[in-house]
NUTORDREN-397903 format. One record per residue (C-alpha): x, y, z; residue number from 1. Coordinates in steps of 0.2 Angstrom, whole numbers. Layout:
<nodes>
<node><c1>X</c1><c2>Y</c2><c3>Z</c3><resi>NUM</resi></node>
...
</nodes>
This chain:
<nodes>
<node><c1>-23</c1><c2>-74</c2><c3>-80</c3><resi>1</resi></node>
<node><c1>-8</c1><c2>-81</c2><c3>-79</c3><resi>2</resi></node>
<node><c1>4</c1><c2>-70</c2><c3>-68</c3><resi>3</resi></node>
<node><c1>25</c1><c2>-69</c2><c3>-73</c3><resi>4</resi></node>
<node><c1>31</c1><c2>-54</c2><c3>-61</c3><resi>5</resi></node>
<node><c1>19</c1><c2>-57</c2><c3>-48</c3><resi>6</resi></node>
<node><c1>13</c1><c2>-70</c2><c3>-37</c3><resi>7</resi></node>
<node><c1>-5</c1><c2>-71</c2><c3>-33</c3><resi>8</resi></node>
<node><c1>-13</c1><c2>-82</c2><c3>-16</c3><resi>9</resi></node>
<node><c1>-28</c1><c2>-80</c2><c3>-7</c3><resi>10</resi></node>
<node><c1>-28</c1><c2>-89</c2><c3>11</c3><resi>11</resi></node>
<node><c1>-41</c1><c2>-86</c2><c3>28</c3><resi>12</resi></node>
<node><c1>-48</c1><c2>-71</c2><c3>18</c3><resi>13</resi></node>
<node><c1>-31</c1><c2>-63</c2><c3>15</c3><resi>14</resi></node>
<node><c1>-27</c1><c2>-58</c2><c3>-4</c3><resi>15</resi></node>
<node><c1>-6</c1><c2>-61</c2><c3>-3</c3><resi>16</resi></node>
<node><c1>2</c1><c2>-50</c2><c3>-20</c3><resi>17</resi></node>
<node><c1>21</c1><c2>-54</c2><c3>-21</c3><resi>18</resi></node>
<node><c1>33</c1><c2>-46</c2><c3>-34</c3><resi>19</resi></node>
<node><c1>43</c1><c2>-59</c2><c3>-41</c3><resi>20</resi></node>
<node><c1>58</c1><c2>-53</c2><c3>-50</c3><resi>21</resi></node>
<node><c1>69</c1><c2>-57</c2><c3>-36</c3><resi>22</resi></node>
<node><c1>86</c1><c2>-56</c2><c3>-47</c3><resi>23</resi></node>
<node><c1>82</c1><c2>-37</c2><c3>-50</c3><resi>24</resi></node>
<node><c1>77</c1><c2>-36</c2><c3>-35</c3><resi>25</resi></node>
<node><c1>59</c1><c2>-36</c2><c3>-39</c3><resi>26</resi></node>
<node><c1>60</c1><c2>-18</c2><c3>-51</c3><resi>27</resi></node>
<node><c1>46</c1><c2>-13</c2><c3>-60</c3><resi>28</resi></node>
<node><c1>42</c1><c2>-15</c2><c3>-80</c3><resi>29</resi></node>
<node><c1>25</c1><c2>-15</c2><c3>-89</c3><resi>30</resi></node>
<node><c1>22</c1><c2>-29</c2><c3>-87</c3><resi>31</resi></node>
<node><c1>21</c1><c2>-30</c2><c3>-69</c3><resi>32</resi></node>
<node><c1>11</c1><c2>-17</c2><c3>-69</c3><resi>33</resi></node>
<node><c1>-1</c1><c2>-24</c2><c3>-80</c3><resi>34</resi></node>
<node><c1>-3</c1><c2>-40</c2><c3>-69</c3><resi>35</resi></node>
<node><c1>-5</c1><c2>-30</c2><c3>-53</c3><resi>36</resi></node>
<node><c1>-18</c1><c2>-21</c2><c3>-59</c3><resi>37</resi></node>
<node><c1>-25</c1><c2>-38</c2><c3>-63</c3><resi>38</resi></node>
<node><c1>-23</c1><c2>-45</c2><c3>-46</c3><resi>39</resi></node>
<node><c1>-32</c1><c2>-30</c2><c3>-39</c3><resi>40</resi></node>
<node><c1>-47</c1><c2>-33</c2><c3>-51</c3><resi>41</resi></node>
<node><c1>-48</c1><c2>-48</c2><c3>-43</c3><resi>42</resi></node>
<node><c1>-47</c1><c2>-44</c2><c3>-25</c3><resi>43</resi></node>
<node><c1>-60</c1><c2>-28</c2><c3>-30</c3><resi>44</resi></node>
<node><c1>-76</c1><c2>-42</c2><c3>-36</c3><resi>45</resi></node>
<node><c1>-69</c1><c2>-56</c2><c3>-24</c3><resi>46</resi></node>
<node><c1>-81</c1><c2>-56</c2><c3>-9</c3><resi>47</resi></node>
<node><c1>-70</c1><c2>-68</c2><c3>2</c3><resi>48</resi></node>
<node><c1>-56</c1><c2>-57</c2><c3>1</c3><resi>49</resi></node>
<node><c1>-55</c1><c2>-45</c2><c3>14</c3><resi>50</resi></node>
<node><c1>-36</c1><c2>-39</c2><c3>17</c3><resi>51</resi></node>
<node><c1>-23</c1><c2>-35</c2><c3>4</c3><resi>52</resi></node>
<node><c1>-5</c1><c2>-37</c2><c3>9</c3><resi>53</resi></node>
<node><c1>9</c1><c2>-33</c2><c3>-3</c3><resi>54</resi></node>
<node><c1>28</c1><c2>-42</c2><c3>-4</c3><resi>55</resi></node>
<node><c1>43</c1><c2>-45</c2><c3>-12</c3><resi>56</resi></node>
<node><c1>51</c1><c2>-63</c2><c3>-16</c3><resi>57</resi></node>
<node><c1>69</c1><c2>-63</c2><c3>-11</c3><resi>58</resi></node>
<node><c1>79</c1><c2>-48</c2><c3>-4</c3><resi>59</resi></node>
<node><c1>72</c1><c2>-34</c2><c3>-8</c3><resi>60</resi></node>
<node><c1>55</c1><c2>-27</c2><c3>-11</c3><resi>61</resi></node>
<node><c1>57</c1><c2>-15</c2><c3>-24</c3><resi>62</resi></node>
<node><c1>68</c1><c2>-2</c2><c3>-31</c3><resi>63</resi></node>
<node><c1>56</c1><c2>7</c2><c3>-42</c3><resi>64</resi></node>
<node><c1>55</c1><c2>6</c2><c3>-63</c3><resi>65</resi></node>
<node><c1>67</c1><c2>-5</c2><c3>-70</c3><resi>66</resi></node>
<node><c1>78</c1><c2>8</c2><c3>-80</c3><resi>67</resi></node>
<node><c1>82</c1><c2>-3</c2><c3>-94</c3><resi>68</resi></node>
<node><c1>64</c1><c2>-3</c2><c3>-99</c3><resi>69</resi></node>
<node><c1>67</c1><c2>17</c2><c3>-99</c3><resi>70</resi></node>
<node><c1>85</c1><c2>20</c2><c3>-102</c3><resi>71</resi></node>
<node><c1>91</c1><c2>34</c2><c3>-113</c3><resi>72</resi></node>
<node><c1>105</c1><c2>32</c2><c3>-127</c3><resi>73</resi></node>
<node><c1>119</c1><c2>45</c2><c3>-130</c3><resi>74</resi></node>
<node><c1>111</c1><c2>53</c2><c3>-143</c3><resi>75</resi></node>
<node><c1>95</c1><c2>46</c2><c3>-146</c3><resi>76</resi></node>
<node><c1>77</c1><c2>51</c2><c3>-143</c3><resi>77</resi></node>
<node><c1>70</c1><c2>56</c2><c3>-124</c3><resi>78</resi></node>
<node><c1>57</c1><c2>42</c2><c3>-115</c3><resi>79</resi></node>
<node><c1>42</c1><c2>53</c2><c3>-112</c3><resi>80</resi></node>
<node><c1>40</c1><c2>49</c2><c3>-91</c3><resi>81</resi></node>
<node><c1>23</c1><c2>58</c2><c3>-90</c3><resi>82</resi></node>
<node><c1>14</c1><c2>43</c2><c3>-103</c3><resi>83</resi></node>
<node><c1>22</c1><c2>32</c2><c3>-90</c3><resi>84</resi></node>
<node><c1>18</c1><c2>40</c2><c3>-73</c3><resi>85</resi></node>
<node><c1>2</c1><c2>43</c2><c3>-81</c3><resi>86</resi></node>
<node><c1>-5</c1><c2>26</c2><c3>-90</c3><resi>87</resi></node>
<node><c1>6</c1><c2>16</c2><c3>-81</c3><resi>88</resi></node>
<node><c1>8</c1><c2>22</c2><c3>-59</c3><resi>89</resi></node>
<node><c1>-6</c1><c2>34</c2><c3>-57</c3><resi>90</resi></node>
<node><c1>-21</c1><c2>21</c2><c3>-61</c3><resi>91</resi></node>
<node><c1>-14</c1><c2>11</c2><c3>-52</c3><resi>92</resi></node>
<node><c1>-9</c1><c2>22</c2><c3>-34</c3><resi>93</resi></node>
<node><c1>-26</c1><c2>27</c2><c3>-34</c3><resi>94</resi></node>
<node><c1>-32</c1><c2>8</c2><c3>-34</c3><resi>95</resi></node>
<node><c1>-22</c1><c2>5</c2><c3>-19</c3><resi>96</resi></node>
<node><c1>-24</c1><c2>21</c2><c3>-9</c3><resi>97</resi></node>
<node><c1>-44</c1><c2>19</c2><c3>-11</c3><resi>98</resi></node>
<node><c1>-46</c1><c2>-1</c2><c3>-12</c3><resi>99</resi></node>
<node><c1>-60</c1><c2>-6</c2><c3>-2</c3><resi>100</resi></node>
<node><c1>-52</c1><c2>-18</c2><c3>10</c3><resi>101</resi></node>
<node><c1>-36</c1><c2>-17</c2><c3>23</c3><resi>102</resi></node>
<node><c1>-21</c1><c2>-15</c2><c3>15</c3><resi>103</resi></node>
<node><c1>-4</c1><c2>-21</c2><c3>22</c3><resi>104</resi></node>
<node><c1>13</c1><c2>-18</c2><c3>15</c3><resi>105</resi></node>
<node><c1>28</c1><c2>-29</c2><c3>20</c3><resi>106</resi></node>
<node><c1>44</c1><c2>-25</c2><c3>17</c3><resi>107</resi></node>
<node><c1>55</c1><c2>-35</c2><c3>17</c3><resi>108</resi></node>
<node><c1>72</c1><c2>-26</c2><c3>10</c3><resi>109</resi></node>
<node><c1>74</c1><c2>-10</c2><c3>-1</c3><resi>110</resi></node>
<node><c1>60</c1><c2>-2</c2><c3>-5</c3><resi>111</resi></node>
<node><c1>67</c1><c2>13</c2><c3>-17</c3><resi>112</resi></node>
<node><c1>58</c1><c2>25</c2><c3>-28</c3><resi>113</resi></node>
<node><c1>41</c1><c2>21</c2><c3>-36</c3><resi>114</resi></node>
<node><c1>43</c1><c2>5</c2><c3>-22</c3><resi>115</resi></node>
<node><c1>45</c1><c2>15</c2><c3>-7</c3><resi>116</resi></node>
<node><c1>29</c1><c2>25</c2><c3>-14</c3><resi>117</resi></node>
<node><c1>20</c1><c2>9</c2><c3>-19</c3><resi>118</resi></node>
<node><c1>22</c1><c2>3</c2><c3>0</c3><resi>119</resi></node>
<node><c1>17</c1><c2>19</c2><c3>9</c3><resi>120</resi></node>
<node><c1>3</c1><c2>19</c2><c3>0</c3><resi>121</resi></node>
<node><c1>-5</c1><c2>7</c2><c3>9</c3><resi>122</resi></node>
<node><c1>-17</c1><c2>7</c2><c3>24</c3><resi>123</resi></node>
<node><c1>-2</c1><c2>-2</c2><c3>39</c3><resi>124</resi></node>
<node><c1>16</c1><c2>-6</c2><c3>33</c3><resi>125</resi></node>
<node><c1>29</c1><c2>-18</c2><c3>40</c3><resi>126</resi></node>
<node><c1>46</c1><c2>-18</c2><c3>38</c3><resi>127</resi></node>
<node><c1>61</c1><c2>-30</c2><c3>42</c3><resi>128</resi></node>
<node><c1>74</c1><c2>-24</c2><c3>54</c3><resi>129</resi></node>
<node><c1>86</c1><c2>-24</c2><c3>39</c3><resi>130</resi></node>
<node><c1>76</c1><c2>-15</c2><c3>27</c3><resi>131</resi></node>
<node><c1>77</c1><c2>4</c2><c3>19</c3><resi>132</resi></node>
<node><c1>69</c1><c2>18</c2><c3>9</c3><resi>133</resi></node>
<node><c1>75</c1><c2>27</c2><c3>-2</c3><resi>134</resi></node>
<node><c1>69</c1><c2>42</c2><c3>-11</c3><resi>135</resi></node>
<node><c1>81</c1><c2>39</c2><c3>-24</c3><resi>136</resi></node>
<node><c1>74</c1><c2>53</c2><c3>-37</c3><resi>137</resi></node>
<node><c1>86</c1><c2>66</c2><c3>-35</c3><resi>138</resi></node>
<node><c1>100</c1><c2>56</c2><c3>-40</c3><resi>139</resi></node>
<node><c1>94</c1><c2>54</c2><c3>-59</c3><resi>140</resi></node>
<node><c1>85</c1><c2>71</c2><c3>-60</c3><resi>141</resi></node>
<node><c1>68</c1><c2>67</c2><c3>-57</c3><resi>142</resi></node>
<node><c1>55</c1><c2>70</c2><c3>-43</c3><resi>143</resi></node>
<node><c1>47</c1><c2>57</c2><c3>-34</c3><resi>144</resi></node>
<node><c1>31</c1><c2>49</c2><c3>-44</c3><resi>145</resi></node>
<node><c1>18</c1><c2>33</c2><c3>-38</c3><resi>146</resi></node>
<node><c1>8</c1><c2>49</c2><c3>-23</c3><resi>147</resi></node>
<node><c1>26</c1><c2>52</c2><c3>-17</c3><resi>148</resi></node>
<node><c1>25</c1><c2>70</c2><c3>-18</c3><resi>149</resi></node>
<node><c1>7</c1><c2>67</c2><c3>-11</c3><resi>150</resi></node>
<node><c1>10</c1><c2>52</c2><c3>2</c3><resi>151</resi></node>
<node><c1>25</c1><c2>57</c2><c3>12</c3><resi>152</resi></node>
<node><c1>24</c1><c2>72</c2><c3>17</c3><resi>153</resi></node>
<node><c1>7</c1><c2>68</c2><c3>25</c3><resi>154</resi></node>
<node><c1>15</c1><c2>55</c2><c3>34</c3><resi>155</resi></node>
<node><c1>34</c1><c2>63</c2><c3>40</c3><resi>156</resi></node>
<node><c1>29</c1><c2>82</c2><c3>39</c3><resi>157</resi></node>
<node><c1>35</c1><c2>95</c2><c3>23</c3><resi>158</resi></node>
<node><c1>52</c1><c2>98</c2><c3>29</c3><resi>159</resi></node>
<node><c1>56</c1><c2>78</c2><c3>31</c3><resi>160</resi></node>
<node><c1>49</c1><c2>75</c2><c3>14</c3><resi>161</resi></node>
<node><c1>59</c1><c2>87</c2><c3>7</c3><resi>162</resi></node>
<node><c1>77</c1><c2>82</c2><c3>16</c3><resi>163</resi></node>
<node><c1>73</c1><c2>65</c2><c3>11</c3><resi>164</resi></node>
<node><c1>70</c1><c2>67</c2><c3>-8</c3><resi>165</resi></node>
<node><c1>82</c1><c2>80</c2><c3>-9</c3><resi>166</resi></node>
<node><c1>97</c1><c2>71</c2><c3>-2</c3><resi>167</resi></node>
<node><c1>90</c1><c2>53</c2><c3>-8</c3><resi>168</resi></node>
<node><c1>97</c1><c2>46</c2><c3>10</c3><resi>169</resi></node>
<node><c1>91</c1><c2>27</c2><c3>14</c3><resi>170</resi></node>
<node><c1>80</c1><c2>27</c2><c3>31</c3><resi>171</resi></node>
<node><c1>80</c1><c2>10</c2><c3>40</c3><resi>172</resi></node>
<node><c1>65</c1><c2>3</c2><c3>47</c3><resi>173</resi></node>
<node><c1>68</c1><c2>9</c2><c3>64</c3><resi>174</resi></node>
<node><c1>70</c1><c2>28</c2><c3>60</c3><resi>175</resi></node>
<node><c1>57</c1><c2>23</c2><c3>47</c3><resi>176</resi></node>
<node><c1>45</c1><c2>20</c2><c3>63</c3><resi>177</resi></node>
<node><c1>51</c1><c2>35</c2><c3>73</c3><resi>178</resi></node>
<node><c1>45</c1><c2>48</c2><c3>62</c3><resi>179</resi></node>
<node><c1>28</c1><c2>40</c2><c3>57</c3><resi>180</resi></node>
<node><c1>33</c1><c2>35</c2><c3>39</c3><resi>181</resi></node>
<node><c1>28</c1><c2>15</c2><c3>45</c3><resi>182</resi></node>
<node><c1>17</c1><c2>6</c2><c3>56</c3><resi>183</resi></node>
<node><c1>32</c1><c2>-10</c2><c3>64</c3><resi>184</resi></node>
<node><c1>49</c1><c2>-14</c2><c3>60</c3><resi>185</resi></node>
<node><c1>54</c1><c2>-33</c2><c3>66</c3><resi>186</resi></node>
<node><c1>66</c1><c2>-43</c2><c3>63</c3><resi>187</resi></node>
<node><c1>65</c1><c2>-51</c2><c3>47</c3><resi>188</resi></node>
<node><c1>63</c1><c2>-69</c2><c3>52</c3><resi>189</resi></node>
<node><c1>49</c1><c2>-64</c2><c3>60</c3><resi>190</resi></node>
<node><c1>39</c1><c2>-54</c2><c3>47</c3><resi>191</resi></node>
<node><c1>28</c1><c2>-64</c2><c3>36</c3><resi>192</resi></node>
<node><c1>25</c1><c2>-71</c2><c3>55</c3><resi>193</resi></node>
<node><c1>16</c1><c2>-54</c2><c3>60</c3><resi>194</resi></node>
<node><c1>9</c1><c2>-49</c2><c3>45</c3><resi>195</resi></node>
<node><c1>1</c1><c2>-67</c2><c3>43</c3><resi>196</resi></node>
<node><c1>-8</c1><c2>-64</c2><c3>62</c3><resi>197</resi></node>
<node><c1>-12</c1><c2>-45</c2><c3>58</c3><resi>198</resi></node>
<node><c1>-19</c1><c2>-48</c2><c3>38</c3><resi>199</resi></node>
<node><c1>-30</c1><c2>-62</c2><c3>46</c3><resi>200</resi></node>
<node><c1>-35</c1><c2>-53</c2><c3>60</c3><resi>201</resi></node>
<node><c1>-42</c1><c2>-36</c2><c3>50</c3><resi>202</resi></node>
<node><c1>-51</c1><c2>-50</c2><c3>39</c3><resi>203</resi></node>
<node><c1>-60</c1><c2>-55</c2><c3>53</c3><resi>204</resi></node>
<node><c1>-68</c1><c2>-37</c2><c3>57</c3><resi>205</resi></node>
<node><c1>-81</c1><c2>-27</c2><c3>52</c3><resi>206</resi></node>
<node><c1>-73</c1><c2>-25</c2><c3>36</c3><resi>207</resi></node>
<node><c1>-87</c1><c2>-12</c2><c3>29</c3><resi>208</resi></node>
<node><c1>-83</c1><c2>-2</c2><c3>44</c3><resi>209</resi></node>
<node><c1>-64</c1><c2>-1</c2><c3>40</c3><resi>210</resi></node>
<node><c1>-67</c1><c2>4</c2><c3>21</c3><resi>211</resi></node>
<node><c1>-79</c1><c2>22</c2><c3>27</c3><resi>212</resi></node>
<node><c1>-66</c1><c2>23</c2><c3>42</c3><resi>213</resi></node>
<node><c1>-54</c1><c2>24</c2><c3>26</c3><resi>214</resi></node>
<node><c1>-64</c1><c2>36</c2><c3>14</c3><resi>215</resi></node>
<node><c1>-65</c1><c2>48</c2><c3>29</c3><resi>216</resi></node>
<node><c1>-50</c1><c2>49</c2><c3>34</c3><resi>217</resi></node>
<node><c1>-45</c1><c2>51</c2><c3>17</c3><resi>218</resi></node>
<node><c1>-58</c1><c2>64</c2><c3>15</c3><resi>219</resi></node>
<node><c1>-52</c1><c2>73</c2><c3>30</c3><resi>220</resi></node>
<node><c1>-36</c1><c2>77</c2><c3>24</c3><resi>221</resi></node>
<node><c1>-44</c1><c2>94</c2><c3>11</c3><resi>222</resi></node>
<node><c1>-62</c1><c2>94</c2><c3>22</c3><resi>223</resi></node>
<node><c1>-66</c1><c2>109</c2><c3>33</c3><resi>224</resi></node>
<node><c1>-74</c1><c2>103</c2><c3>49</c3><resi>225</resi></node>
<node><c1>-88</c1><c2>107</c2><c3>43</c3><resi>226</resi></node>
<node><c1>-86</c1><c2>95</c2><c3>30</c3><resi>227</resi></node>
<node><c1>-80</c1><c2>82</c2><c3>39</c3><resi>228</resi></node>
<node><c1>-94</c1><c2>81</c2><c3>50</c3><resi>229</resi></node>
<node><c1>-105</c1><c2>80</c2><c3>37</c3><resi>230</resi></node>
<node><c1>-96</c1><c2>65</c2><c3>29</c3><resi>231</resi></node>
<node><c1>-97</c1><c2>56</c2><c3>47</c3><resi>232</resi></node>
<node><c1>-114</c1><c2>57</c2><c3>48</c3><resi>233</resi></node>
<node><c1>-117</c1><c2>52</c2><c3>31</c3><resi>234</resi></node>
<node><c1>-105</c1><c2>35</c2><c3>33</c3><resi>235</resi></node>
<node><c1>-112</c1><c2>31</c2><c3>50</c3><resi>236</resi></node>
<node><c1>-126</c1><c2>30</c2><c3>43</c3><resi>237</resi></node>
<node><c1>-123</c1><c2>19</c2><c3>31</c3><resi>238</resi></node>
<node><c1>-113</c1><c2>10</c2><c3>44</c3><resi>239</resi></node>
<node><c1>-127</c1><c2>8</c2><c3>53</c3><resi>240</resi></node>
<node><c1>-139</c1><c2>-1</c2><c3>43</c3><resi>241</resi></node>
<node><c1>-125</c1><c2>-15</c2><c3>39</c3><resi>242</resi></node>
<node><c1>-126</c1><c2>-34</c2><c3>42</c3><resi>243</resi></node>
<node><c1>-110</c1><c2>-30</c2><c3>53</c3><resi>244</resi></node>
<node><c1>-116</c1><c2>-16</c2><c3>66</c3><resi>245</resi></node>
<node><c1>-132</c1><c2>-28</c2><c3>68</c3><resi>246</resi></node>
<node><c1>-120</c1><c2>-45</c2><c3>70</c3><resi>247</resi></node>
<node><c1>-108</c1><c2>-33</c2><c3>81</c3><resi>248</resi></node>
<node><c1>-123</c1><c2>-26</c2><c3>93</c3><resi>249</resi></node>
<node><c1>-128</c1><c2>-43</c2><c3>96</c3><resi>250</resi></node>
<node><c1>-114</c1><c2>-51</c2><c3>99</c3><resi>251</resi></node>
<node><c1>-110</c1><c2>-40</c2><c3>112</c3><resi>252</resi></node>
<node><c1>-128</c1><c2>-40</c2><c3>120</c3><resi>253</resi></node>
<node><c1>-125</c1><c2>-58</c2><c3>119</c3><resi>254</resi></node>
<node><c1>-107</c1><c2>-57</c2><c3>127</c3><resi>255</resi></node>
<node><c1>-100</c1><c2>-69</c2><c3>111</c3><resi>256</resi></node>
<node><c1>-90</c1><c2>-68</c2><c3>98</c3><resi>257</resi></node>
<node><c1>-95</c1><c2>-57</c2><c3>85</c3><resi>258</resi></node>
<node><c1>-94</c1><c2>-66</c2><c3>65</c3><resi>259</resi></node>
<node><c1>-93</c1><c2>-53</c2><c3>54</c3><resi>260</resi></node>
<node><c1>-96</c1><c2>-54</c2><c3>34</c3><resi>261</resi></node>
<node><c1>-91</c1><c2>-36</c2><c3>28</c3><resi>262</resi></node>
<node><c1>-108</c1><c2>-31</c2><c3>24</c3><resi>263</resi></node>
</nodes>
C-alpha cells in the first residue's frame, strides 16, 4: 500500500519504519496506525527481513495520539479512549513486543506518551543525546496506554514507574540509560550511524535463535522456575534441529565465518 504517515525501506535485511509527520512532530492518528500495522504485515511474511528498527522524520519521534483526532468540546459528547486503546494500540503493542525478528528503537527526540511506550517496546532502543521521555499521562487525567503500565515498570522497577507517570517529568537519554529504561544514548549526529551497524549486524545472526531467546525471556517474566526450564528445553530443541545451529556448528569446526539464513 501506499504509505502517508509512515515511511517504509528495507535495505541489508534491515525493515526501516519511519513516522512521517514531522510538523506534528510525528503524533499519532488512525491512520498511522493503520499503516504500521501494514508495514509489520510485511516484515512478518518477508523472509529477507530480519531486523525492525523504528524512527521519526524530523525532531522528534513521537509525542503520543494526536489530540485533535480525540479532543473533547465544552459541552459535547465524551471520546470513548477504551475503543481506541483497544482496536487501535493494543493489536498493535502486541505485534511489536512478539514480532519474530530483532527490534530496534531510535529515538531521535521526544518520545512522549503512547511514543515513549511504542519505543520501549522494542527488543534495543537508542537515543540521541538530546532526546526525552515523557510519561505525559498524568497531565490530562489519563494513565499510561501502548504496555506502559506493563513495559516500564519491568524495565526501571515499580517505584520509578510510578514517580515517572505520576509527576509526567522528561528523562533524557542519559538518565534514560542509567536506570535501564534504554539500551545507548549518543549524540545525535551519530545515531542513524549506530543503529545502521547494530540493525545490520543482528540481521546477520542466527536470527531463529534470537526470536525463542525473545519468547523466553518474555515467558520468564510470570514462569516459575519450574516453568521456565521447561520452555528452555522445549526451544533448545527446536533450536537445535535449525539450519542455523548446523551452519553455526560448522563454521566453528571449520574456523569460518558462519552464514546464517534464520532458519
Amino acid at each position: 500500500m501506499a504509505f502517508e504517515t509512515i515511511r517504509f525501506e528495507k535495505r541489508n535485511g534491515v525493515a526501516w519504519v519511519t513516522l512521517n509527520r514531522p510538523e506534528q512532530l510525528n503524533a499519532i492518528t488512525d491512520k498511522m496506525l493503520q499503516e504500521l500495522n501494514a508495514a509489520l504485515d510485511t516484515v512478518d511474511t518477508d523472509a529477507e527481513i530480519r531486523c525492525l528498527v523504528l524512527t521519526g522524520e524530523g525532531r522528534g519521534f513521537c509525542p503520543g495520539q494526536d489530540l485533535n483526532d480525540r479532543a473533547v468540546s465544552p459541552g459535547g459528547g465524551r471520546t470513548d479512549l477504551g475503543e481506541t486503546v483497544g482496536k487501535g494500540y493494543n493489536p498493535l503493542m502486541k505485534r511489536i513486543y512478539n514480532l519474530a525478528v530483532p527490534t530496534i528503537a531510535a529515538v531521535n527526540g521526544v518520545a512522549a506518551g503512547a511514543g515513549a511506550n511504542i519505543a520501549l517496546s522494542c527488543d534495543l532502543v537508542l537515543a540521541a543525546e538530546n532526546a526525552k521521555f515523557v510519561q505525559v499521562y498524568s497531565n490530562i487525567g489519563l494513565i499510561p496506554d501502548a504496555g506502559g503500565t506493563y513495559i516500564l515498570p519491568r524495565l526501571v522497577g515499580l517505584a520509578k514507574a510510578k514517580e515517572l507517570t505520576f509527576t509526567a517529568r522528561p528523562v533524557l537519554a542519559e538518565e534514560a540509560v542509567s536506570i535501564g529504561m534504554i539500551y545507548k544514548s549518543v549524540p545525535l549526529e551519530m545515531l542513524i550511524e549506530e543503529v545502521t551497524a547494530l540493525a545490520e549486524g543482528l540481521a546477520q545472526k542466527p536470527t531463529m535463535g534470537l526470536e525463542y531467546t525473545k519468547k523466553a525471556f518474555h515467558a520468564s517474566l510470570s514462569n516459575t522456575l519450574d516453568e521456565q526450564l521447561e520452555v528452555e528445553r522445549d526451544y533448545m530443541q527446536r533450536c537445535g534441529f535449525s539450519d542455523d545451529y548446523a551452519e553455526g556448528v560448522a563454521a566453528f569446526l571449520g574456523k569460518r565465518k558462519p552464514v546464517f539464513k534464520g532458519r
